[in-house]
N, C-alpha and C positions, 0 to 999 in steps of 0.2 A: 467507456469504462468510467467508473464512477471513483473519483478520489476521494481520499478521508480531509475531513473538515475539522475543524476548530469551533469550540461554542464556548459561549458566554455561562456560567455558570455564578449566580448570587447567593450566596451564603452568609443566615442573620443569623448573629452572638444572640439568646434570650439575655443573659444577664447585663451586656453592654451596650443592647440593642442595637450595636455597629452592626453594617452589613460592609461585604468585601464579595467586587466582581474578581474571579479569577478565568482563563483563559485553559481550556482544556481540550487536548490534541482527542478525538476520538478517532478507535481504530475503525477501518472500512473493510468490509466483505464482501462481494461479490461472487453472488450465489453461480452462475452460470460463465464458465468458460468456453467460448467458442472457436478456437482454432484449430482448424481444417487441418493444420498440416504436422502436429504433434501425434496423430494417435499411432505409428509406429515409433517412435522414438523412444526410448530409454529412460528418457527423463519427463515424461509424461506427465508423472505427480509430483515431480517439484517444480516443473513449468507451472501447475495448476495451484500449486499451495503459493509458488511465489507470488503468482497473480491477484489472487485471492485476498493477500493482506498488501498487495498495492508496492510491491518490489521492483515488480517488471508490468510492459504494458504491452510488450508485442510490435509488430511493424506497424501491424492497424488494426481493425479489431477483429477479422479472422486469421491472422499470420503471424505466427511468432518466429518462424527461422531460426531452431533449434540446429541447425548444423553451421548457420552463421556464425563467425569468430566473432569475439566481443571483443569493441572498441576499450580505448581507455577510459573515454569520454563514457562509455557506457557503463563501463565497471566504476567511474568514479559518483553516476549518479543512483545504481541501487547501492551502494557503499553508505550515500548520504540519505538515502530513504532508509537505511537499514537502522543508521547510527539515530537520526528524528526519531523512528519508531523504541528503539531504547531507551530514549530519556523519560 
């Protein structure tokens, strides 16, 4: 699964001729979800939309265990992927 990245982005004033690097979060897509074990499940298309923009990642990269209870620990890292992707 591929993560979203951060890039360097240079931006020149014509009139002050300053330039300013600034740091900018770009979002990440992932065209193809492949887990084998979602397609009877209920929650199919938001399994795929969260994966999509890099919410959730799955056990590995055909397994996501949509009937597995979620950890705390789990719930508090798409929480902080969710809150990064708002700012």
């Amino acid at each position: 699964m591929s993560r979203c990245r951060s890039i360097s982005l240079t931006i020149k004033n014509d009139r002050s001729k300053r330039t300013k690097t600034t740091r900018v979060r770009v979002p990440c897509f992932i065209d193809e979800i492949a887990f084998i074990d979602i397609e009877n499940s209920t929650y199919k298309e938001a399994i795929k939309y969260c994966t999509r923009v890099g919410l959730i990642s799955g056990m590995d990269s055909t397994h996501m265990a949509p009937s597995k209870a979620l950890t705390r620990a789990e719930l508090m890292s798409i929480l902080i992927r969710l809150n990064d992707n708002l700012k």
